[in-house]
N, CA, C and O atoms as a MOPAC input file, in Angstrom:
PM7 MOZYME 1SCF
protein

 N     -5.11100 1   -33.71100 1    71.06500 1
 C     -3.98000 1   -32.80700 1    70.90400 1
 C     -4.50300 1   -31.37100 1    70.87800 1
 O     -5.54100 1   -31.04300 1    70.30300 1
 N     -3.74200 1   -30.58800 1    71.51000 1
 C     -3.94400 1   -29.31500 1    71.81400 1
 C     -3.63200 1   -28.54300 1    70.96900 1
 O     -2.40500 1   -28.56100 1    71.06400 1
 N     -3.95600 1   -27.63900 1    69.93800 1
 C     -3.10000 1   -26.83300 1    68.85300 1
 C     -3.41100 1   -25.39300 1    69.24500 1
 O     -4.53200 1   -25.01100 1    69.57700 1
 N     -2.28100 1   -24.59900 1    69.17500 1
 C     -2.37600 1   -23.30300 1    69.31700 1
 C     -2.09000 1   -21.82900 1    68.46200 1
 O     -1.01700 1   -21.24300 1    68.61300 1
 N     -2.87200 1   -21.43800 1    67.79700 1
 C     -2.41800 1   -20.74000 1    66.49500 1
 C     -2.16400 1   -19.39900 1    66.92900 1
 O     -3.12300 1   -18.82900 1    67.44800 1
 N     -0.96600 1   -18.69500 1    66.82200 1
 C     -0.63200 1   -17.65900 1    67.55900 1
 C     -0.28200 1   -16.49700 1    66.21000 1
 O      0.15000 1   -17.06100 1    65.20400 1
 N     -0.39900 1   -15.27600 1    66.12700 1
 C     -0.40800 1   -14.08200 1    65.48800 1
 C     -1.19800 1   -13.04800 1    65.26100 1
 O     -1.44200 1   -12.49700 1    66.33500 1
 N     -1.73400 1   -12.50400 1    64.33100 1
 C     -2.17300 1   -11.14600 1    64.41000 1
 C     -3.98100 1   -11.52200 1    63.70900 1
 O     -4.18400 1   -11.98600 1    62.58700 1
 N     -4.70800 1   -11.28300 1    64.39100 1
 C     -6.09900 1   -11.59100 1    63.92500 1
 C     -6.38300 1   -10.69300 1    62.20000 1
 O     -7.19100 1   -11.24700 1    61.45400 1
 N     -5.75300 1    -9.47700 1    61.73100 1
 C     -5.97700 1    -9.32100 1    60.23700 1
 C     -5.29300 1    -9.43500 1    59.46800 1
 O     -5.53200 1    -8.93600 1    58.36900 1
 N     -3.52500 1   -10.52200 1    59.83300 1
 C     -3.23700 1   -10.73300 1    59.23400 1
 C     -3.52400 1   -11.25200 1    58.34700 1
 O     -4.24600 1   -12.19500 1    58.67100 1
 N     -3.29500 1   -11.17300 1    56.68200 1
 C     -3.63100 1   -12.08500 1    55.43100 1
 C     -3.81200 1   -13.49500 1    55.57100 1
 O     -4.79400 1   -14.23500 1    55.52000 1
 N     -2.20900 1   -13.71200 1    55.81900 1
 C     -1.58600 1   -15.38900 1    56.05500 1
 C     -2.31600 1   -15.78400 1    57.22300 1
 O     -2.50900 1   -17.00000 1    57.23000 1
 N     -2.66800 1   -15.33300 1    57.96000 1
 C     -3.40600 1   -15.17500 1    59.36000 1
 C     -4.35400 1   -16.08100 1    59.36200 1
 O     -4.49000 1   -17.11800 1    60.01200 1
 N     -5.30100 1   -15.32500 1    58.17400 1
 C     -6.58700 1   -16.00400 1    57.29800 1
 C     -6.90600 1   -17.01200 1    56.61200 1
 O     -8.01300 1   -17.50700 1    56.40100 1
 N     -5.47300 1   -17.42100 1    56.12600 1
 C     -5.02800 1   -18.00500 1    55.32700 1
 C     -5.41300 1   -19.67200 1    56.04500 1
 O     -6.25700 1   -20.55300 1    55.87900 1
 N     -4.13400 1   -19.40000 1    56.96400 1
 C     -4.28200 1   -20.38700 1    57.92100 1
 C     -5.39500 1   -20.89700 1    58.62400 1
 O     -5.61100 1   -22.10900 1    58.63100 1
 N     -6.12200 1   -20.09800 1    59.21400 1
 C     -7.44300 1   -20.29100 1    59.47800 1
 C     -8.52200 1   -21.04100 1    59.43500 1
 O     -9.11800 1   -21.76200 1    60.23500 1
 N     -8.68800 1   -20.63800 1    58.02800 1
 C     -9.36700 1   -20.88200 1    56.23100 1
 C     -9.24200 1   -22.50600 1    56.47100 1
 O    -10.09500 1   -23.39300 1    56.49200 1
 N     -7.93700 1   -22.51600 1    56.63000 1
 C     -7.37900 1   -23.91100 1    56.05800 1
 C     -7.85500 1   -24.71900 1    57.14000 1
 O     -8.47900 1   -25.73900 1    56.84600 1
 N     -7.65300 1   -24.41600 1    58.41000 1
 C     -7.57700 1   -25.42200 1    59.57000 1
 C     -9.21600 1   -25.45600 1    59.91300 1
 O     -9.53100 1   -26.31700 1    60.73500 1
 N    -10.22200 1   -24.68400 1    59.42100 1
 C    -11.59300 1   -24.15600 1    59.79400 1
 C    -12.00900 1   -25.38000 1    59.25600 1
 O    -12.61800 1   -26.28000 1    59.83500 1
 N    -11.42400 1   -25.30400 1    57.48800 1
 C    -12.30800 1   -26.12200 1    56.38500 1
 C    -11.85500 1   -27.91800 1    56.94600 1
 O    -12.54200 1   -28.90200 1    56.67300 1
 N    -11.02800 1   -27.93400 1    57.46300 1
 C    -10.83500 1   -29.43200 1    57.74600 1
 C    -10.90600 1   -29.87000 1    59.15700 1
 O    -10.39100 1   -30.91100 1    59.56600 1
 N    -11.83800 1   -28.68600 1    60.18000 1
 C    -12.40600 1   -29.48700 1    61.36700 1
 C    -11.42200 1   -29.50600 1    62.15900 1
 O    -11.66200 1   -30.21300 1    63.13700 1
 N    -10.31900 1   -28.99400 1    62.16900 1
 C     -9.32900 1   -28.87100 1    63.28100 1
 C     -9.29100 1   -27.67400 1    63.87200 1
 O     -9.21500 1   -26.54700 1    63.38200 1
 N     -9.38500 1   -28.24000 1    65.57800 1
 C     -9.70200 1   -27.02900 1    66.76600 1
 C     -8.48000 1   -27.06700 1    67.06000 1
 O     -7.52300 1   -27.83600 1    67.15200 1
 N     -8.97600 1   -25.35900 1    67.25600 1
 C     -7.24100 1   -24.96100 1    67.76000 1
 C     -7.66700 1   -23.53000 1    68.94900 1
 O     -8.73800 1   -22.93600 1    68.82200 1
 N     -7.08500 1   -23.31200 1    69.57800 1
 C     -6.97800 1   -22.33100 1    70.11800 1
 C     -6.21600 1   -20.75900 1    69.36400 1
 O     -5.17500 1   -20.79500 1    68.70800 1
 N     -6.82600 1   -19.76900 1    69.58200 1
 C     -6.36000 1   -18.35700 1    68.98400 1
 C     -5.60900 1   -17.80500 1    69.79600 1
 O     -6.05800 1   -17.79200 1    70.94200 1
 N     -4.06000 1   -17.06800 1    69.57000 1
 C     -3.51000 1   -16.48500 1    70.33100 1
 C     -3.07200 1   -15.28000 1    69.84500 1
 O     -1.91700 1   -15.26000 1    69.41900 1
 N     -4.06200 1   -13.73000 1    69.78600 1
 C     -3.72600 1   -13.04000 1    69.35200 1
 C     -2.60000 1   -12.07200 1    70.01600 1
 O     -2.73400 1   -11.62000 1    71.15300 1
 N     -1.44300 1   -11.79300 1    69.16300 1
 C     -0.09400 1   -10.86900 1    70.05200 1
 C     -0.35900 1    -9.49300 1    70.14000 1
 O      0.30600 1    -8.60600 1    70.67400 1
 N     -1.61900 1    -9.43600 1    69.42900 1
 C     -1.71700 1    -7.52500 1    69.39400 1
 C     -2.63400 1    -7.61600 1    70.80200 1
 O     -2.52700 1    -6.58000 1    71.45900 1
 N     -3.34700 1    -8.43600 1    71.29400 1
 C     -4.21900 1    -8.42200 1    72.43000 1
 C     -3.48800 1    -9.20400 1    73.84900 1
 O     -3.68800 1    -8.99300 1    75.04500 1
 N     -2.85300 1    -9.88100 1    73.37000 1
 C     -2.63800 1   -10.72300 1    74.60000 1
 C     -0.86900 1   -10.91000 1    75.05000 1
 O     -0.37600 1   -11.48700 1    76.01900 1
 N     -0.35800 1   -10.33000 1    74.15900 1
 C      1.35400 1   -10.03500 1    73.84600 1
 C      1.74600 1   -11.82700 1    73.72300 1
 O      0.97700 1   -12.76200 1    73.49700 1
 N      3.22600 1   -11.83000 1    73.96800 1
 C      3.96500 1   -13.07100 1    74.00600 1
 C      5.50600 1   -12.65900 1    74.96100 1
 O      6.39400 1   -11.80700 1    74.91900 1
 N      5.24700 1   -13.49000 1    75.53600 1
 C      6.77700 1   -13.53800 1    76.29900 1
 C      8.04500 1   -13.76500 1    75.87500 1
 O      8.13900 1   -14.18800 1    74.72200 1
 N      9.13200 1   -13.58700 1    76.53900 1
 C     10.29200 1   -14.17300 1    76.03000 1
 C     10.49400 1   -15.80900 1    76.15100 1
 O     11.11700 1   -16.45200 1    75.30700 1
 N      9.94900 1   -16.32400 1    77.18600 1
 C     10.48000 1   -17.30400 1    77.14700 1
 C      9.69100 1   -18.39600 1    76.40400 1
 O     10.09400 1   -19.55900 1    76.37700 1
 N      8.32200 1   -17.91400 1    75.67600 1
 C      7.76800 1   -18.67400 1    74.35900 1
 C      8.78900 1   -18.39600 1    73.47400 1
 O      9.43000 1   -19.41700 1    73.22500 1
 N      9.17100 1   -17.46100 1    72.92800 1
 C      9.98000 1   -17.16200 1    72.02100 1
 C     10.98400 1   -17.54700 1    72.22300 1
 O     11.43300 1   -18.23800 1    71.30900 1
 N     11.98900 1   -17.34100 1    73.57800 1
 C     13.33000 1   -18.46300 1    73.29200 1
 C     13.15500 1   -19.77600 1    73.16300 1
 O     14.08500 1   -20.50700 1    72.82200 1
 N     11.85700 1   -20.25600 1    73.43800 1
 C     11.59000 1   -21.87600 1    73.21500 1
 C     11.42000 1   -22.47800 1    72.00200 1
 O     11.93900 1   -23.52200 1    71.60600 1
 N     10.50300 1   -21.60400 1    71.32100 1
 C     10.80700 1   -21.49500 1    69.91700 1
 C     11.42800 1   -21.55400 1    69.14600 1
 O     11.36500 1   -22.26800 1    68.14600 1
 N     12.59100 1   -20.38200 1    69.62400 1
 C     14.10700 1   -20.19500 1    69.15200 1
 C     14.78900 1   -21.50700 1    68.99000 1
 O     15.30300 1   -21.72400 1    67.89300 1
 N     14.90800 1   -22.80900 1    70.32200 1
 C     15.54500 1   -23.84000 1    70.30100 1
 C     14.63800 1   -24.43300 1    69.38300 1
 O     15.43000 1   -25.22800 1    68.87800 1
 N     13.52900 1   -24.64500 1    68.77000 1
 C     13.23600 1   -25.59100 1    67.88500 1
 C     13.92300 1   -25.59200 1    66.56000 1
 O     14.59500 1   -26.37600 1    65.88900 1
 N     13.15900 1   -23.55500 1    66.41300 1
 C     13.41900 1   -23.77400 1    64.62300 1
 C     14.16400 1   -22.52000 1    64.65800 1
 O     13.92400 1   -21.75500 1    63.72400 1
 N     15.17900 1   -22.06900 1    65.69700 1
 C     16.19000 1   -20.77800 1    65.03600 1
 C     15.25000 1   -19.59600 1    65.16200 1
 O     14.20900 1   -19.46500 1    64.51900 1
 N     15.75600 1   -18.70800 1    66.10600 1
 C     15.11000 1   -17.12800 1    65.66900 1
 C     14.99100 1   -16.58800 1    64.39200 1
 O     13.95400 1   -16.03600 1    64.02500 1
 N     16.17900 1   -16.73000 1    63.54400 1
 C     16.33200 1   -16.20700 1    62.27100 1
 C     14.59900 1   -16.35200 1    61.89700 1
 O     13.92500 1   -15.37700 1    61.56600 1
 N     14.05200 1   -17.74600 1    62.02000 1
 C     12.97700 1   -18.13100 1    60.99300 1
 C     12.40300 1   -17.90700 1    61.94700 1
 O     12.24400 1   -19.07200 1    62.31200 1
 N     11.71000 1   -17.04800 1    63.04800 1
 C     10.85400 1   -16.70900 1    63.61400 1
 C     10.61000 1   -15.33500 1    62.97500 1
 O      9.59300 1   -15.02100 1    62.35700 1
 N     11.72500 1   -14.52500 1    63.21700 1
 C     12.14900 1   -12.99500 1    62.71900 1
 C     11.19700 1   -12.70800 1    61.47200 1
 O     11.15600 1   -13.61800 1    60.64500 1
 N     10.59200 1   -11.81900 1    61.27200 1
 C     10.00800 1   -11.25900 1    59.86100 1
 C     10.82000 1   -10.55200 1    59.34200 1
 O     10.67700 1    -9.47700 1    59.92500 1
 N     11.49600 1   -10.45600 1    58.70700 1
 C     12.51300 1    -9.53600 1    57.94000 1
 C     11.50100 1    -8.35500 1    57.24900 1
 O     11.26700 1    -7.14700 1    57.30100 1
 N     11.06300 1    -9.64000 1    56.54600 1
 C      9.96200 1    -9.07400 1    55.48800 1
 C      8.53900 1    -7.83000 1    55.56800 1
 O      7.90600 1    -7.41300 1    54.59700 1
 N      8.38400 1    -7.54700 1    56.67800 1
 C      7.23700 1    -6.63000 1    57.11500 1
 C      8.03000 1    -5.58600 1    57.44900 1
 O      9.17400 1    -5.34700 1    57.83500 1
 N      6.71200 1    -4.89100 1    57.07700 1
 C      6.74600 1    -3.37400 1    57.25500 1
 C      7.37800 1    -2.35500 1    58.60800 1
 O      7.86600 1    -1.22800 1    58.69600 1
 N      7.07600 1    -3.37800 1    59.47000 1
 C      7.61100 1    -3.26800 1    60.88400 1
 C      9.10400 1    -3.30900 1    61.13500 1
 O      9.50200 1    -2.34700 1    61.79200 1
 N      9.96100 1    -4.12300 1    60.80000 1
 C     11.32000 1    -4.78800 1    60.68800 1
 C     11.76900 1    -3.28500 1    60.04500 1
 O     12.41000 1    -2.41700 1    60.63800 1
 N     11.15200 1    -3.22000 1    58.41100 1
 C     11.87600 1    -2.40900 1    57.56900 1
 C     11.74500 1    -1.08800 1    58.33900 1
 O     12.27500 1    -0.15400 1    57.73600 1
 N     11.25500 1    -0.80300 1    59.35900 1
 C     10.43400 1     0.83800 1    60.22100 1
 C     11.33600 1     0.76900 1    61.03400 1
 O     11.68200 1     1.93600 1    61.21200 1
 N     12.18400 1    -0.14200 1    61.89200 1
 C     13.51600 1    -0.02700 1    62.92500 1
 C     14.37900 1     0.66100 1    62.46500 1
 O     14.74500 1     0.80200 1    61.29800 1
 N     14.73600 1     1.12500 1    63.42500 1
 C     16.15900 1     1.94900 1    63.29100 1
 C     17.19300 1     1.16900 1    63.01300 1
 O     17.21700 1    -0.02200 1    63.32400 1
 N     18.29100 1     1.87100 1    62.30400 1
 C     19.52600 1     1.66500 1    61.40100 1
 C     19.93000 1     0.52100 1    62.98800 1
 O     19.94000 1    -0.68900 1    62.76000 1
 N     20.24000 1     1.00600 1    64.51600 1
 C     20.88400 1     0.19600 1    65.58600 1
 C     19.73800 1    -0.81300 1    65.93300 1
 O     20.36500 1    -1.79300 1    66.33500 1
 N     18.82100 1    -1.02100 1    65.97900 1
 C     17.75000 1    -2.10400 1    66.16100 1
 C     18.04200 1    -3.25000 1    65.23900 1
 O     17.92700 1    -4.41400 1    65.62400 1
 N     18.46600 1    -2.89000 1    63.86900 1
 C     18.67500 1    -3.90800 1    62.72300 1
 C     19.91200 1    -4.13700 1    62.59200 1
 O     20.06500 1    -5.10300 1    61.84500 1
 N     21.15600 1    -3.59400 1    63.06300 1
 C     22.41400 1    -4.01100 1    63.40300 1
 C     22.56300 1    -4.96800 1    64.29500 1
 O     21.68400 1    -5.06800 1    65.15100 1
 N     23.56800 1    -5.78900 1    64.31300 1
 C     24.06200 1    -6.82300 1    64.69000 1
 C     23.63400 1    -7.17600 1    65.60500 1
 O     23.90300 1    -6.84900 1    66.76100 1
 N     22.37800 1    -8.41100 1    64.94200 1
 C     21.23400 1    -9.01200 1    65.46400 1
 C     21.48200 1   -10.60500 1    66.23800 1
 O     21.64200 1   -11.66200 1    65.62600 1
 N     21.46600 1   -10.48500 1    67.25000 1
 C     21.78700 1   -12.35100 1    67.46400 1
 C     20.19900 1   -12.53800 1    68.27100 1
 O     19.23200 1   -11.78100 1    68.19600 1
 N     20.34000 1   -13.80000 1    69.03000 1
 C     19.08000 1   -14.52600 1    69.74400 1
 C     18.14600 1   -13.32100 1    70.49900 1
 O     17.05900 1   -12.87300 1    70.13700 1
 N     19.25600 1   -12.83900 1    72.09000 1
 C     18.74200 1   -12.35700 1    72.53900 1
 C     18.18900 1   -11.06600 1    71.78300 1
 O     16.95800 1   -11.06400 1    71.80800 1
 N     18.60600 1   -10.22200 1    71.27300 1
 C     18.39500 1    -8.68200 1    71.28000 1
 C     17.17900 1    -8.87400 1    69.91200 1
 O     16.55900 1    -7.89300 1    69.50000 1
 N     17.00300 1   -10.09300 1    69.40000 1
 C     15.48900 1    -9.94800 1    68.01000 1
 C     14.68800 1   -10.97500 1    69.27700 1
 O     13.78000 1   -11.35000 1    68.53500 1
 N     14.46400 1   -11.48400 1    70.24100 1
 C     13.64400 1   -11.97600 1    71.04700 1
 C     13.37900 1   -10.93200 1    71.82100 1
 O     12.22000 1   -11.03300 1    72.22200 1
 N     14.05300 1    -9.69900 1    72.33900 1
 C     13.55000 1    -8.74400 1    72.64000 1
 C     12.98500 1    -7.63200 1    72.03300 1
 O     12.20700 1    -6.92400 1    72.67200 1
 N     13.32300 1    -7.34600 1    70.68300 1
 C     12.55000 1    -6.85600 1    69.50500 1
 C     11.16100 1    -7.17800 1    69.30200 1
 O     10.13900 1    -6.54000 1    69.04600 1
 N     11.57300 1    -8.80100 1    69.57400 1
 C      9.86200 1    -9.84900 1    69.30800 1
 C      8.88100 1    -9.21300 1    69.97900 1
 O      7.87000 1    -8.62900 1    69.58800 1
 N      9.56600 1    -9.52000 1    71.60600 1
 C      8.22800 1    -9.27100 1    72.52900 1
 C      7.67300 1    -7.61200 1    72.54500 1
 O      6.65900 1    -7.50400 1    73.23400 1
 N      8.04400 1    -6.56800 1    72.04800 1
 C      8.40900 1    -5.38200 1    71.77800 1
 C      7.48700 1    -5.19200 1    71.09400 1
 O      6.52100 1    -4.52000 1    71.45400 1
 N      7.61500 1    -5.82800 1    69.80300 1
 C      6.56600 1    -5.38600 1    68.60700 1
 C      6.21400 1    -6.85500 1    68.09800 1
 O      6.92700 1    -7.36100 1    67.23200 1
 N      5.18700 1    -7.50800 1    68.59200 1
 C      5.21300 1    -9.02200 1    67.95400 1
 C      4.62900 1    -8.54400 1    66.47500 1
 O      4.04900 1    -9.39400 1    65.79900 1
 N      4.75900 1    -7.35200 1    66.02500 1
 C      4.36000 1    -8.25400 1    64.47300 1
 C      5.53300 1    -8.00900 1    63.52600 1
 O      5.45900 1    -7.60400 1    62.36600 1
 N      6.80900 1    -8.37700 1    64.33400 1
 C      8.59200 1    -8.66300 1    63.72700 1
 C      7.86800 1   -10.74200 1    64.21200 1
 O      8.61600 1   -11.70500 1    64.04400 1
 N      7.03400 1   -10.83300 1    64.52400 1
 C      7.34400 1   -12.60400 1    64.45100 1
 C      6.80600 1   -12.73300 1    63.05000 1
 O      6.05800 1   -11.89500 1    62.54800 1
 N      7.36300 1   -14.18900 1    62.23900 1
 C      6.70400 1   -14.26700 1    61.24900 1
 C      5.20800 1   -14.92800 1    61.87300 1
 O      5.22700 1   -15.37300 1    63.02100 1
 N      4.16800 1   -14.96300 1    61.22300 1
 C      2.79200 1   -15.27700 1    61.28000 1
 C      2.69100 1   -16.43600 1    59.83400 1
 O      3.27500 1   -16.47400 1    58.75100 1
 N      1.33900 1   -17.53500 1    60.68200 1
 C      1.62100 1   -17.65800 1    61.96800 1
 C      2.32000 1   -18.40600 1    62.53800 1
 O      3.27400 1   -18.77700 1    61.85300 1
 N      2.24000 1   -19.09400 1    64.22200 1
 C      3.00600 1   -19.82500 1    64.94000 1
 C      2.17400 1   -20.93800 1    64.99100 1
 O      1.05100 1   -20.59700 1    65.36200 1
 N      2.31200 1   -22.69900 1    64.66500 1
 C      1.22100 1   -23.37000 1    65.21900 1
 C      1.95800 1   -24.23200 1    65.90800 1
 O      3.04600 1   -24.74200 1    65.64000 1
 N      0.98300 1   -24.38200 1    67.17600 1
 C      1.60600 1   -25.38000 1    68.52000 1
 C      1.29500 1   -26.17800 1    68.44700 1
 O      0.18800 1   -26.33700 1    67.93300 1
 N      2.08700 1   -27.32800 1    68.93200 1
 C      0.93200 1   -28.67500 1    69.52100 1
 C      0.81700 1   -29.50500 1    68.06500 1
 O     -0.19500 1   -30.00600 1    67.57300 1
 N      2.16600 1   -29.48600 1    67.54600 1
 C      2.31300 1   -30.25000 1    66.07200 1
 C      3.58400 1   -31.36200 1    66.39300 1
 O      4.52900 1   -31.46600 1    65.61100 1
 N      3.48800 1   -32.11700 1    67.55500 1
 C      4.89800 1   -32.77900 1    67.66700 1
 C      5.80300 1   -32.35900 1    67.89400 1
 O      6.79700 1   -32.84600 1    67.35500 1
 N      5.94500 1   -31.31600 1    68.74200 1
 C      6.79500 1   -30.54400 1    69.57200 1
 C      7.52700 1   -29.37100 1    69.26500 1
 O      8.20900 1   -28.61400 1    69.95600 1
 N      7.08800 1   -29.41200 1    67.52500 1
 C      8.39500 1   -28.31400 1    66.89500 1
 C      6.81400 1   -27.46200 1    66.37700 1
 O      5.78900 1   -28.04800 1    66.03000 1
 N      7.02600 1   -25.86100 1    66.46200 1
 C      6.20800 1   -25.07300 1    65.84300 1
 C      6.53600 1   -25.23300 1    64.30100 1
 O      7.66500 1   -25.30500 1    63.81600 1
 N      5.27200 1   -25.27700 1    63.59700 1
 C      5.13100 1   -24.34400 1    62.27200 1
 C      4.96000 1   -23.04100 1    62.91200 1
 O      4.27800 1   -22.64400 1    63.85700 1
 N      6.15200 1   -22.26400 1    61.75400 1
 C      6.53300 1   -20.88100 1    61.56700 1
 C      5.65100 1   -20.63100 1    59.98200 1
 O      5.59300 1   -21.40500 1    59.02600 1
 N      5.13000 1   -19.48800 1    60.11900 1
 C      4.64200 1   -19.28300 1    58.63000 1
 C      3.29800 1   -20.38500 1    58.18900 1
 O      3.14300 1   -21.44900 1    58.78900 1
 N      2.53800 1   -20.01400 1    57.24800 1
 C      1.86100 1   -20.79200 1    56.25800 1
 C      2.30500 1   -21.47500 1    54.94600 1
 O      2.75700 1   -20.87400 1    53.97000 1
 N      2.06100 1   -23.22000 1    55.07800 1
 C      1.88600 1   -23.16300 1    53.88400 1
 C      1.33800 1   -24.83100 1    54.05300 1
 O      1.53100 1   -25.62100 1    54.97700 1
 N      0.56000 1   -25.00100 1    52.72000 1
 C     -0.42200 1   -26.20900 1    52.36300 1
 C      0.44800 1   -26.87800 1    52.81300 1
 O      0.48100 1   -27.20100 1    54.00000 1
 N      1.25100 1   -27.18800 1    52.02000 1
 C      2.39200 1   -28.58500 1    52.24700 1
 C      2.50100 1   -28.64600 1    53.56100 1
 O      1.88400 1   -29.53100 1    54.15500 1
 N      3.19000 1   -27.85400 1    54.17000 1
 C      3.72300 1   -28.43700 1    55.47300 1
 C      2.97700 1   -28.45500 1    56.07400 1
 O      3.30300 1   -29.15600 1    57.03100 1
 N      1.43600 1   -27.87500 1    56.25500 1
 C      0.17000 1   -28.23000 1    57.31000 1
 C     -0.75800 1   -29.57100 1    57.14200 1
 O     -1.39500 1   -30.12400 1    58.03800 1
 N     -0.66300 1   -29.97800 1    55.66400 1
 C     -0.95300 1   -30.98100 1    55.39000 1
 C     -0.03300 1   -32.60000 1    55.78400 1
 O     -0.66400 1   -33.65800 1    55.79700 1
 N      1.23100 1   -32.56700 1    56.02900 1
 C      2.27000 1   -33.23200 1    56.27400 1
 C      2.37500 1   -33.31800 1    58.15700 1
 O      2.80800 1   -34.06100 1    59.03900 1
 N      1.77400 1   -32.22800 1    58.01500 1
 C      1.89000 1   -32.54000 1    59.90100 1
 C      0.72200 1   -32.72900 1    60.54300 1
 O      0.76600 1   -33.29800 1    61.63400 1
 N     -0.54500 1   -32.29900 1    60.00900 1
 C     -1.91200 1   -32.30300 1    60.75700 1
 C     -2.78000 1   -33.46900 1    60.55800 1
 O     -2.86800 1   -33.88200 1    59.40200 1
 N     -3.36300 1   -34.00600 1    61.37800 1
 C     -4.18400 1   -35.33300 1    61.17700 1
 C     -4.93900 1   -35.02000 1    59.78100 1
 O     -5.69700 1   -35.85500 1    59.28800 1

């Protein structure tokens, strides 16, 4: 199985993830968005798994830095074009190649529940 860990190489959670997948021998491929961008149509694919909403970072510094009309009335298309724009509005990170649906975000539980 092919795994593909996609986000920002200094992100924290970034590391986090990493850390985690390093210490237990699982290869994955790196897909950094500040070097190598991301398309729309990863991201609308995405979108059909687990919802843009939970792709979207609300939470970063980036999101909160948009303008008052960038953060107005947000649907699929116009935050998938935000995405590819500034990928660090995706949450971090993305992991592929987990049974068809991405993990969005870090966390023990759910990497432990899905990874050999």
């Amino acid at each position: 199985m092919t795994f593909i860990l996609y986000g920002i190489r200094n992100c924290d959670t970034m590391k986090k993830a990493r850390a985690w997948l390093d210490a237990r021998g699982v290869a994955y491929a790196f897909h950094d968005y500040k070097v190598a961008g991301i398309d729309a149509g990863t991201l609308r694919a995405w979108a059909t798994s687990v919802g843009w909403e939970k792709l979207l970072n609300r939470a970063g510094t980036t999101f909160r830095g948009l303008d008052t009309a960038d953060k107005a009335d947000l649907d699929e298309a116009k935050a998938i074009a935000l995405m590819v724009a500034n990928p660090s509005l995706i949450k971090r990170p993305v992991l592929t190649g987990v049974g068809g649906v991405p993990l969005v975000g870090f966390s023990v539980a759910a990497y432990e529940a899905a990874l050999p």
